[in-house]
TORKOL-4160 file (C-alpha; in steps of 0.2 Angstrom, whole numbers, padded with zeros to 4 digits, m for minus):
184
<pt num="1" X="0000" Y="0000" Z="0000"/>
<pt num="2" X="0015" Y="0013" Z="m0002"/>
<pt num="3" X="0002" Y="0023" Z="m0016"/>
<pt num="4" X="m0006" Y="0027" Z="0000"/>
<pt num="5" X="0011" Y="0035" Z="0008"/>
<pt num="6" X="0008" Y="0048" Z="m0005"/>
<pt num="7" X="m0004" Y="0063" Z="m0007"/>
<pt num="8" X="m0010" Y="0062" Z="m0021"/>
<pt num="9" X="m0011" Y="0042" Z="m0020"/>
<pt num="10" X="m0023" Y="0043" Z="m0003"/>
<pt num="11" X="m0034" Y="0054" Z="m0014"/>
<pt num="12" X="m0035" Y="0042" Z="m0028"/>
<pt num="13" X="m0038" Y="0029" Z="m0015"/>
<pt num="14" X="m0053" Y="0038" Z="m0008"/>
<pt num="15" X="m0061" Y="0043" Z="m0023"/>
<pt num="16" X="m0061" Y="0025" Z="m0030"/>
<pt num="17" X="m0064" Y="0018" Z="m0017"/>
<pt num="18" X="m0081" Y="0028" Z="m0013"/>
<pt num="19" X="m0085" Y="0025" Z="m0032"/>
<pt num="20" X="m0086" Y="0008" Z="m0029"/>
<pt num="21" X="m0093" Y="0010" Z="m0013"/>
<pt num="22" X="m0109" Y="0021" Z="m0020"/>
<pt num="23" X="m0110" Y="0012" Z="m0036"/>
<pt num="24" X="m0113" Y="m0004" Z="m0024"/>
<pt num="25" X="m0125" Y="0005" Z="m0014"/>
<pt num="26" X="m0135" Y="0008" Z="m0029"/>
<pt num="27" X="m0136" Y="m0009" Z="m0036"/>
<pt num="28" X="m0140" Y="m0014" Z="m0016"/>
<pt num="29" X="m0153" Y="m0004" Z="m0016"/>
<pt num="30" X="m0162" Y="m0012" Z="m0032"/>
<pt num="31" X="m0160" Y="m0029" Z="m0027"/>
<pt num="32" X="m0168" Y="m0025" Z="m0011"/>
<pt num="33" X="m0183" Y="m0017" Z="m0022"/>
<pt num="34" X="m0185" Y="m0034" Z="m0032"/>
<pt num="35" X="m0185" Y="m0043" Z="m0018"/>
<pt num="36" X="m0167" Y="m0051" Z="m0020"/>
<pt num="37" X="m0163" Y="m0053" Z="0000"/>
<pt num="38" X="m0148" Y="m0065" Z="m0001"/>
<pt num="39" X="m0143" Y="m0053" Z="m0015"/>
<pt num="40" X="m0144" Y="m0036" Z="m0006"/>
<pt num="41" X="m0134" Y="m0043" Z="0008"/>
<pt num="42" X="m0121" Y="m0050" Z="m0001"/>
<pt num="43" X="m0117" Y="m0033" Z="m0010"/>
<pt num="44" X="m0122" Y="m0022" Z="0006"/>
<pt num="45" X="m0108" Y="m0034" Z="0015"/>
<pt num="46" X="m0093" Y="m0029" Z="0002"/>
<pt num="47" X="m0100" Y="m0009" Z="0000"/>
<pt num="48" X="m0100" Y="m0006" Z="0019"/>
<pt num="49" X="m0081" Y="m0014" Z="0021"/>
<pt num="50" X="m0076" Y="m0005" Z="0007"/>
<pt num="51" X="m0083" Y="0010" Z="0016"/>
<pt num="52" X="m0075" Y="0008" Z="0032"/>
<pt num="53" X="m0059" Y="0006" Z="0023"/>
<pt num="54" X="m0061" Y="0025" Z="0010"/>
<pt num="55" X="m0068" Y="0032" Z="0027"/>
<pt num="56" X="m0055" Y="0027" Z="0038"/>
<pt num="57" X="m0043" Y="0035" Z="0024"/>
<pt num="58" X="m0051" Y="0049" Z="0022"/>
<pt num="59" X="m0052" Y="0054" Z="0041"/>
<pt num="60" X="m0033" Y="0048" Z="0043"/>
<pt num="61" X="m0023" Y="0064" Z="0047"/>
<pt num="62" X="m0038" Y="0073" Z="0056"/>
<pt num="63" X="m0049" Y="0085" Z="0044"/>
<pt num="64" X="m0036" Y="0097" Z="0038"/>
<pt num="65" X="m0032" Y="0090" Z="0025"/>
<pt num="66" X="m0048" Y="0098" Z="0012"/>
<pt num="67" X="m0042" Y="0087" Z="m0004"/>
<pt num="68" X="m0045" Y="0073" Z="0005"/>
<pt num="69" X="m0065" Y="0079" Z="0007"/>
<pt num="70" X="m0065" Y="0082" Z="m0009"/>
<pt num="71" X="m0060" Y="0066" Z="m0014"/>
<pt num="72" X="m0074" Y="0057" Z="m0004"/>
<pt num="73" X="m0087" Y="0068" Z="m0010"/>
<pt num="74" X="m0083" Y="0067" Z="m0027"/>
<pt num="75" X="m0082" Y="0047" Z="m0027"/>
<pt num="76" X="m0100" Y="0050" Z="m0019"/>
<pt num="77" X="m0105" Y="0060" Z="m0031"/>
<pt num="78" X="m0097" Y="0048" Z="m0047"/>
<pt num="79" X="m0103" Y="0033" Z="m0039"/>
<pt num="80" X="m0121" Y="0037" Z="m0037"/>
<pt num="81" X="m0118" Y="0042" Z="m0055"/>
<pt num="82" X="m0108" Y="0026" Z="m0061"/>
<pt num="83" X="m0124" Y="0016" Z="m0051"/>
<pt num="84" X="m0138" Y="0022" Z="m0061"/>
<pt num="85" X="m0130" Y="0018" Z="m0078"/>
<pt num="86" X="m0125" Y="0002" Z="m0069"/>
<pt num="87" X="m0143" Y="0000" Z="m0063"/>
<pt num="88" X="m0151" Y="0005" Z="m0083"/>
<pt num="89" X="m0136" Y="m0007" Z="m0091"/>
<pt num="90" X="m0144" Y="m0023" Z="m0081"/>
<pt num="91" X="m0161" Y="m0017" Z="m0084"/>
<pt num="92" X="m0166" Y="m0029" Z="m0067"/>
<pt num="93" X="m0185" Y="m0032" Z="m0062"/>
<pt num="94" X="m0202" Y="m0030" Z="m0073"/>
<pt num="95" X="m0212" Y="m0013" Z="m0075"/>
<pt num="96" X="m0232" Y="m0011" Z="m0078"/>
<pt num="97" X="m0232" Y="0003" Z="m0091"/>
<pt num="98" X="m0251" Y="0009" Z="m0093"/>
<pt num="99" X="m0255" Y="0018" Z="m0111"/>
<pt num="100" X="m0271" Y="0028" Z="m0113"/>
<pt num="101" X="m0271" Y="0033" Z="m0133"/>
<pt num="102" X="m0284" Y="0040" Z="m0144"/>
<pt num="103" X="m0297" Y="0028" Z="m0148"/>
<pt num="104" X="m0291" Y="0025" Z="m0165"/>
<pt num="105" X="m0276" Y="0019" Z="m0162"/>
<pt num="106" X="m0282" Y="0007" Z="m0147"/>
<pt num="107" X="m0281" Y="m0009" Z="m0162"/>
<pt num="108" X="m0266" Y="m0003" Z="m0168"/>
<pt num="109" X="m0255" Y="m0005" Z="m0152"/>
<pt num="110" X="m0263" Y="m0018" Z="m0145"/>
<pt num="111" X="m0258" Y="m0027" Z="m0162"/>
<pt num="112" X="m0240" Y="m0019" Z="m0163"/>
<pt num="113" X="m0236" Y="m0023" Z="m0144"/>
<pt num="114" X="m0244" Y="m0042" Z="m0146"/>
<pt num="115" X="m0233" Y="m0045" Z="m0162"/>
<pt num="116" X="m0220" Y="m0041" Z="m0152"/>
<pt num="117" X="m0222" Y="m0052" Z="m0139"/>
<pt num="118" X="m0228" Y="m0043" Z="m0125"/>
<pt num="119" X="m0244" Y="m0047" Z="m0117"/>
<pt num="120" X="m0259" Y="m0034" Z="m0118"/>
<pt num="121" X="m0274" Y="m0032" Z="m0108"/>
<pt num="122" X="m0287" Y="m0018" Z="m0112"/>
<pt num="123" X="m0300" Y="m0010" Z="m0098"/>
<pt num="124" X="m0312" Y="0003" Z="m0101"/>
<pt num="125" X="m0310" Y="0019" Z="m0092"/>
<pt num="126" X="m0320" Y="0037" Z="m0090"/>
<pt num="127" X="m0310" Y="0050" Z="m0093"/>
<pt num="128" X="m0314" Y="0070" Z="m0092"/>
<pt num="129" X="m0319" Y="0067" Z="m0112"/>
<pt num="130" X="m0329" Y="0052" Z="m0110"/>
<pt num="131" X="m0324" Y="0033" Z="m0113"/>
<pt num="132" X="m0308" Y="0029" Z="m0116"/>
<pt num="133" X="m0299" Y="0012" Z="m0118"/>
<pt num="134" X="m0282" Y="0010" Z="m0106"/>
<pt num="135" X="m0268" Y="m0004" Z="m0111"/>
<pt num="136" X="m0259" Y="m0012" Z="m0096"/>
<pt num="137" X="m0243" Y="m0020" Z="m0103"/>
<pt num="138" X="m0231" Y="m0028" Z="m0092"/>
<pt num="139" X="m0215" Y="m0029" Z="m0098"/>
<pt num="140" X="m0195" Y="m0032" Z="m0093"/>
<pt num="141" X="m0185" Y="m0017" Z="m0090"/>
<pt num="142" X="m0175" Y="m0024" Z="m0103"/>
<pt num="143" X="m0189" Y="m0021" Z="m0117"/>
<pt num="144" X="m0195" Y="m0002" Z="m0113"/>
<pt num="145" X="m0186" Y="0006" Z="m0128"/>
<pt num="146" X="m0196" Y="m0007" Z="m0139"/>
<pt num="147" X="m0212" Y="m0003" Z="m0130"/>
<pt num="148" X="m0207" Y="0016" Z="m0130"/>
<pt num="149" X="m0203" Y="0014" Z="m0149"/>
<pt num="150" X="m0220" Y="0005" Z="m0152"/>
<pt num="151" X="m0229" Y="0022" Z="m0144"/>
<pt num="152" X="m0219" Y="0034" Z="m0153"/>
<pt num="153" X="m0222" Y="0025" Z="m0170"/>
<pt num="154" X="m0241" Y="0023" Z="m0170"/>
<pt num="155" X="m0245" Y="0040" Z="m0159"/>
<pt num="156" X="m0228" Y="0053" Z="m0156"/>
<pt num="157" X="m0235" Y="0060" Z="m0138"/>
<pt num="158" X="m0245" Y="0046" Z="m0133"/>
<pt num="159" X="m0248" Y="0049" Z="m0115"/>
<pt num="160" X="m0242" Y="0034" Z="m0102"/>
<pt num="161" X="m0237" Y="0029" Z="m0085"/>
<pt num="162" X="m0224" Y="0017" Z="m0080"/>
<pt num="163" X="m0221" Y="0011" Z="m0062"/>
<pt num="164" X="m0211" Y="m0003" Z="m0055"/>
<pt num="165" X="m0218" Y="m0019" Z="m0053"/>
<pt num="166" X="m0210" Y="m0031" Z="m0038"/>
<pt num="167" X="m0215" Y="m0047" Z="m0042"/>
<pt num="168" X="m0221" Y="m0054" Z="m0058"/>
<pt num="169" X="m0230" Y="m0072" Z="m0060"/>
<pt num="170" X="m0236" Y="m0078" Z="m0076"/>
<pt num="171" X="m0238" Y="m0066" Z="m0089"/>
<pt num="172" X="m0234" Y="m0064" Z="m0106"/>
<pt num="173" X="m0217" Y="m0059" Z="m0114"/>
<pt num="174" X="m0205" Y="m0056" Z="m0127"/>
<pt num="175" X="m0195" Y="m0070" Z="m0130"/>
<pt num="176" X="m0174" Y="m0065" Z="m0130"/>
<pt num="177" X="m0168" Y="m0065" Z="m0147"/>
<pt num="178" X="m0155" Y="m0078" Z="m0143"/>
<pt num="179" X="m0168" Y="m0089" Z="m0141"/>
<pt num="180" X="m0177" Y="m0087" Z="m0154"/>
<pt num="181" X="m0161" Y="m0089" Z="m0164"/>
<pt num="182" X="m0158" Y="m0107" Z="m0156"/>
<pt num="183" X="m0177" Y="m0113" Z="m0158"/>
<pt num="184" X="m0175" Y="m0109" Z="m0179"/>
């Protein structure tokens, strides 16, 4: 550990160390919203030792030293950072996305999502202007540029609400490509 002996190796050190620490805390955090217990623990037991360690660093020396509080909040800051594009690259969990278009285009998506693979349901709701039909579409956070895409194509400023969902059983979804690569 002689990098640590230096200045400018002890701040390095921190901020790396509290990238990784924060980035872990982010995916924690999402494992503990799907439910993945064993999971959460597991990460939260590797983000708090690394902790310790870049706090214990950090606070070596007393606080006179401010590039050494820089260093910690700016790891903080990049690994909150780093863990959300983490977080979007895994694309973990489901979502219910509900889509409320104009009534003319109600067949059209419904077709367009169900091509696709995702599985639609239709309910008929009162709005302000009457009847209107609302399309609940459960899908994997992995497939919400295709949805997205599927709205933008048939009605550009379709209005539409998406929300986590914890749990998921049955359903319908798309198969993976890889698969469908195999079954040919």
């Amino acid at each position: 550990m002689e990098i640590l002996s230096t200045h400018l190796g002890a701040y390095l050190f921190i901020f790396f160390a509290r990238v990784a620490d924060m980035s872990l805390d982010v995916l924690r955090l999402l494992m503990l919203m799907r439910g993945r217990k064993l999971v959460a623990s597991l990460i939260g037991f590797v983000e708090v030792s690394i902790f310790i360690v870049a706090l214990g660093q950090a606070l070596s020396g007393g606080m006179d030293d401010p590039y050494k509080i820089i260093a910690y909040a700016a790891g903080f800051a990049t690994g909150n950072f780093l863990g959300s594009l983490i977080e979007e690259w895994l694309a973990v969990g489901h979502l219910s996305m509900q889509v409320y278009p104009s009534t003319e285009n109600v067949d059209e998506l419904c077709t367009r999502f169900r091509d696709q693979g995702f599985g639609v349901t239709t309910v008929c709701g009162c709005g302000r202007n009457g009847e209107r039909t609302i399309l609940f579409v459960l899908l994997n956070r992995r497939n919400l540029k295709i949805a997205t895409k599927i709205l933008d194509t048939v009605q550009p400023g379709i209005f539409f609400n998406i929300s986590d969902a914890r749990a998921v059983r049955g359903g319908v979804f798309p198969v993976p490509k890889s698969r469908l690569i195999k079954s040919k």
